[in-house]
Every structure is written in C-alpha cells, then in structure tokens.
C-alpha positions in Angstrom: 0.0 0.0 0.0 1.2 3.2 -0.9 2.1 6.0 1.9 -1.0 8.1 0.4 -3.4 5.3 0.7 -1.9 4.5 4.3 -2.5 8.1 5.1 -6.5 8.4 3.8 -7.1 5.0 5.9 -5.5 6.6 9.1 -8.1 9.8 8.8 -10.8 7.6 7.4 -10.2 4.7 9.6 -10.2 7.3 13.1 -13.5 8.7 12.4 -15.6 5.5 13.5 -12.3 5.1 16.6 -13.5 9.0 17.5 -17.1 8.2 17.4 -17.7 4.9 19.6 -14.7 6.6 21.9 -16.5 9.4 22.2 -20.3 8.0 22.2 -19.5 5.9 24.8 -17.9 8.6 27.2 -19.9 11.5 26.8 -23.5 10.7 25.5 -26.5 10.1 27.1 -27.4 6.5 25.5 -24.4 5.2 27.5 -25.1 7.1 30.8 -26.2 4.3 33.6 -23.0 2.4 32.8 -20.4 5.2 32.5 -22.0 6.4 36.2 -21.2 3.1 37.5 -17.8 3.3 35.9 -17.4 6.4 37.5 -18.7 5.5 41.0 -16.1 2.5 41.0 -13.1 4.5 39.6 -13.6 6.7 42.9 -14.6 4.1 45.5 -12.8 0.8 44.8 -10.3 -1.0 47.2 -8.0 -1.1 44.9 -5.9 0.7 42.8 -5.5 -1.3 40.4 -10.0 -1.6 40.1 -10.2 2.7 40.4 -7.4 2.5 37.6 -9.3 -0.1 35.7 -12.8 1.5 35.7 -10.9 5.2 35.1 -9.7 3.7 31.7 -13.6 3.1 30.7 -14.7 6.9 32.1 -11.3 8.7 30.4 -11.9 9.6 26.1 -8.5 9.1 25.7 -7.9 5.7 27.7 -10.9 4.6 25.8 -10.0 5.0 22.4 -6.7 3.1 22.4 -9.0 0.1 23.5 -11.4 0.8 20.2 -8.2 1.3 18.6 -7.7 -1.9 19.2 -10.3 -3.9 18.6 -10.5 -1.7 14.6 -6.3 -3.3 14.4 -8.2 -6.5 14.3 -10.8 -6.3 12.5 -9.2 -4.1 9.2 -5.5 -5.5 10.1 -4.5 -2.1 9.2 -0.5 -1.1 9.2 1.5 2.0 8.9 4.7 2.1 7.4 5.6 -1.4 8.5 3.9 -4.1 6.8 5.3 -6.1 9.9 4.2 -5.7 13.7 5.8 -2.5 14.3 2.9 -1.6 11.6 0.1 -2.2 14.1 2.1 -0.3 17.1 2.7 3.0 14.8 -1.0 2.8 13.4 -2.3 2.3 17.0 -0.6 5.1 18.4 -1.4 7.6 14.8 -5.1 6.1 14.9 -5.4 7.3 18.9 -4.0 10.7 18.2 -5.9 11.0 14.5 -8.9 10.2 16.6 -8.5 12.2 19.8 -7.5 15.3 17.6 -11.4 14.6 15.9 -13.1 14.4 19.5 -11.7 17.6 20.5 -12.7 19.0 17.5 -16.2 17.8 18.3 -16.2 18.8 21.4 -15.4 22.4 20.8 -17.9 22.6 17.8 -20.3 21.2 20.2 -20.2 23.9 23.0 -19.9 26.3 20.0 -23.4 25.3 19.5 -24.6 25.2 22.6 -23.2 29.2 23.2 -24.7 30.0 20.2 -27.9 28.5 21.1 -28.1 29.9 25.1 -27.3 33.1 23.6 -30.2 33.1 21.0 -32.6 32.4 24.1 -31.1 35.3 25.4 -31.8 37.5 22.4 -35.3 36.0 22.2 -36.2 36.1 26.0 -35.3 40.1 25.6 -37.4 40.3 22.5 -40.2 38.6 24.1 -39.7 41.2 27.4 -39.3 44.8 24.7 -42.1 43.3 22.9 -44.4 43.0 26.2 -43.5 45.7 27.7 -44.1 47.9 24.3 -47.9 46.1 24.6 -48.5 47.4 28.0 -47.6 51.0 26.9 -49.9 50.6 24.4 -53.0 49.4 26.6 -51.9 52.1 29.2 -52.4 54.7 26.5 -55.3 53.7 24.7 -57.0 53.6 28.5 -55.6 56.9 29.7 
C-alpha cells in the first residue's frame, strides 16, 4: 500500500475510533454504565480496580481500547507491513482520533453558546415586545 493510501485510511479509519470513543464517554445512551464506571473509579479498594474503571470513564484511555479492537478487525498497518505496523497505526489512529473528538467537542459547545445566547436574544425580544404592549394598553386607556 502506498504511503498516500496509508495516510486516507488513518483519517478515514479514526473517524468511527472517535465516534464509539466518544459515544460511549460523553453521551446520554451510554449514561447508567459510565455512572457506575465512574462511582467504582472513585470508591474501589483497589488501585488497580479505580485505575481499571478510570480507563472506561477517560476519552483518551478509551479509544486506544477501540483502537484496538478496529487493528483487528481491518489489520490495518502504517509504514511497517510487519508488527511495528500495528504499534505506529495504534498510536497515529489514537492521536488522529483524539484530535477529531476535541474538534467535536469544541464545535459542540460552540453550538450550545450559540444557542443559550439566541434564548437570550429572544427572551429580551419577548420582554421589549411585552413591555411595548402594556404602553400601548396604558395609553389607549388613559
């Protein structure tokens, strides 16, 4: 495989990494086990089981472990068609990845400033508009 086709299945091939990483840490469909994650990674004995469930909680710990499993499944390689292959794409595919979920995550709250603000604007709107209405009943009564 060339190094150009190598390089549009490392961005192609993080996008589905990026979005199970990300869907199961931060959305809502996945919310009753991440809280138990959570609630172990604080309160277990051990270290080794608050360490265990952190990796599960943690966007980053989480996608080397989808990483993973998408090595297996596609066999993909990067620049080694041998096993140091697998370790370079794991490690490009995590960073490809994480670089997508941060970019996600700041168009997200982009979206959700843009969309408190617009209540904002509206809510005001809404409060000129009813307060221009009671002028207007207080002078067509005086």
């Amino acid at each position: 495989m060339s190094l150009g086709i190598q390089v549009a299945w490392l961005l192609i091939l993080a996008l589905p990494i990026a979005c199970v990483a990300w869907t199961v840490t931060h959305e809502e469909a996945f919310r009753e086990p991440r809280e138990y994650c959570v609630r172990r990674s604080e309160n277990a004995r051990s270290l080794l089981g608050r360490k265990t469930f952190y990796l599960l909680t943690c966007e980053y710990c989480f996608s080397h472990y989808v990483t993973v499993f998408f090595l297996v499944i596609t066999r993909y390689k990067l620049l080694f068609q041998d096993w140091r292959g697998y370790i370079i794409a794991g490690f490009a595919l995590v960073w490809v990845a994480n670089q997508y979920m941060s970019l996600f995550g700041r168009l997200r709250l982009d979206i959700k400033r843009e969309r408190v603000e617009i209540k904002q604007v509206q809510k005001e709107v809404e409060e000129k508009q009813e307060e221009e209405q009671s002028e207007d009943r207080f002078r067509t009564v005086a």
